[in-house]
C-alpha positions in Angstrom: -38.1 -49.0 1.3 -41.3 -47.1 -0.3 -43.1 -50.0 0.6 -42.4 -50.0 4.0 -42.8 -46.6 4.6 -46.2 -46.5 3.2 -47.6 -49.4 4.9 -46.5 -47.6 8.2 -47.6 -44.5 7.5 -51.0 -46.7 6.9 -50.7 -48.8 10.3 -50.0 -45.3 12.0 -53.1 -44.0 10.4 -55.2 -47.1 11.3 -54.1 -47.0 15.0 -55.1 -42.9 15.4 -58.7 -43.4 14.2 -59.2 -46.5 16.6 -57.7 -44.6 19.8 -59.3 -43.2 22.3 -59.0 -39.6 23.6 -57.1 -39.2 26.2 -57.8 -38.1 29.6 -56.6 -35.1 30.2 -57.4 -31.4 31.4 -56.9 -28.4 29.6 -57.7 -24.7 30.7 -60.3 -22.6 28.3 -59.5 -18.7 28.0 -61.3 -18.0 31.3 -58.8 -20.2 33.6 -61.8 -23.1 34.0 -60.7 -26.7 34.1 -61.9 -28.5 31.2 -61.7 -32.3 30.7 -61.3 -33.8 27.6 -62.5 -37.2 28.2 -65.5 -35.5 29.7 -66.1 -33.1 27.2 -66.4 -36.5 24.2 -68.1 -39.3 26.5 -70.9 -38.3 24.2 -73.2 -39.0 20.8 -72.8 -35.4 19.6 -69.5 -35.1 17.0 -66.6 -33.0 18.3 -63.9 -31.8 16.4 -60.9 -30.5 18.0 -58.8 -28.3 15.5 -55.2 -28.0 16.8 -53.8 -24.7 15.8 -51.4 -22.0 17.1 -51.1 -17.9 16.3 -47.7 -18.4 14.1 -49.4 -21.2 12.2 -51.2 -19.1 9.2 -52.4 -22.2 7.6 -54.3 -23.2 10.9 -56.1 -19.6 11.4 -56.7 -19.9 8.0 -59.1 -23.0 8.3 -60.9 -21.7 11.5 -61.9 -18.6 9.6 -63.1 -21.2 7.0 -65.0 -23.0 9.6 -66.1 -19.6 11.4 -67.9 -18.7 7.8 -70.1 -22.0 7.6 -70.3 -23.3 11.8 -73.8 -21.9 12.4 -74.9 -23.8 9.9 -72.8 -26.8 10.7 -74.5 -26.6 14.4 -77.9 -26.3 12.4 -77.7 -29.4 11.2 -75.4 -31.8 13.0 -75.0 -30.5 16.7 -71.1 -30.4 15.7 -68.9 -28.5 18.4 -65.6 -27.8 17.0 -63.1 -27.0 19.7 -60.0 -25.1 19.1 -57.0 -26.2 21.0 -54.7 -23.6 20.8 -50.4 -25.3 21.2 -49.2 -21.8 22.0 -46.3 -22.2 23.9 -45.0 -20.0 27.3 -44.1 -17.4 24.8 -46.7 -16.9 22.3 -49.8 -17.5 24.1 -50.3 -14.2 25.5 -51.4 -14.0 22.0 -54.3 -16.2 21.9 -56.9 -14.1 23.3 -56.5 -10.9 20.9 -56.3 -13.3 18.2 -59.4 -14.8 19.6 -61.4 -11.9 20.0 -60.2 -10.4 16.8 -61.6 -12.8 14.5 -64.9 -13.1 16.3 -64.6 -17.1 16.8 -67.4 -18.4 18.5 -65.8 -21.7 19.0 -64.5 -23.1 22.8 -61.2 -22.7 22.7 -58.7 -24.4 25.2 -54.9 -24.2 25.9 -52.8 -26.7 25.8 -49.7 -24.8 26.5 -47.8 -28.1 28.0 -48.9 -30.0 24.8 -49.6 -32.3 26.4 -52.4 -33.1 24.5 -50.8 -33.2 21.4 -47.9 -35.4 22.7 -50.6 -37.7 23.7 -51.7 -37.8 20.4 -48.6 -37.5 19.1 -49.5 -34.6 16.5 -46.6 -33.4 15.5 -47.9 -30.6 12.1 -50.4 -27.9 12.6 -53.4 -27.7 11.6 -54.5 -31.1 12.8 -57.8 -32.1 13.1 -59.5 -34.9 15.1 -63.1 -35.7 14.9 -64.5 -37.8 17.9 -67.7 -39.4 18.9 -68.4 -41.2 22.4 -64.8 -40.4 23.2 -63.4 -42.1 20.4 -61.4 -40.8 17.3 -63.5 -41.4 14.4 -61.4 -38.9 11.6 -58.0 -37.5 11.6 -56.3 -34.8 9.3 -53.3 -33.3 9.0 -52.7 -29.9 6.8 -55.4 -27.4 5.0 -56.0 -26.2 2.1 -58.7 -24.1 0.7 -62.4 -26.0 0.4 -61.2 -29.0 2.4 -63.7 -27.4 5.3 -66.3 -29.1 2.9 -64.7 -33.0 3.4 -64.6 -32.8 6.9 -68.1 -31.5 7.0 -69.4 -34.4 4.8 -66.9 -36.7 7.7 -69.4 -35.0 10.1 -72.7 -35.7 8.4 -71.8 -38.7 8.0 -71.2 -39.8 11.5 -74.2 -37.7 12.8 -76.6 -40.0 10.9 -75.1 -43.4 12.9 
């Protein structure tokens, strides 16, 4: 039974990083129509950080980012893009969280989720890295310092 669990959870895993993004449109904090497909049909690496303001483990990984994306930019042309899975009830509290931490990232709202049904995320944080619309790194959790691995992910895939 271990057996077979793990080699789903490795077909899963194997399926995710060969899947497109979908195409779908999501709203950014100023009510503009943004399109995902659009916003990866190209060379430049984007990762899209799933994250919500009850999910301390998430905010605690884009304050992580916040501290070394300059840099990150510097180097790579990275855009990291925080989707924000507030629900109806808890996203009036996206923008104060927002503009209290100073994040200088795009962030979008996917308040339907349907985003992350689409990519059937299902724990927060959850990172995606894509490149010409394609996934090309997927993560699920944080911990402290992991910030680094998926910044050596991204120099990695900026150099191809």
């Amino acid at each position: 039974m271990k057996h077979l669990f793990f080699t789903l959870f490795i077909l899963s895993s194997l399926y995710i990083k060969s899947q497109e993004i979908p195409d779908i449109n999501l709203i950014d904090l100023d009510g503009n129509t943004i399109s995902i497909k659009a916003l990866t049909d190209s060379e430049d690496i984007k990762i899209f950080s799933f994250w919500a303001t009850w999910c301390v483990p998430c905010i605690n990984e884009l304050d992580a980012i916040a501290d070394v994306y300059e840099d990150w930019q510097d180097e790579t042309n990275v855009e990291l893009i925080a989707v924000s899975t507030d629900d109806a009830r808890t996203k009036k509290r996206v923008i104060p969280l927002v503009n209290g931490k100073g994040w200088e990232y795009q962030i979008l709202l996917d308040d339907n989720q349907d985003l992350k049904r689409a990519l059937n995320i299902n724990v927060l944080p959850y990172v995606i890295v894509v490149k010409n619309g394609e996934i090309i790194h997927t993560r699920t959790g944080y911990t402290p310092g992991s910030e680094e691995e998926l910044y050596e992910v991204v120099k990695e895939h900026s150099q191809k």
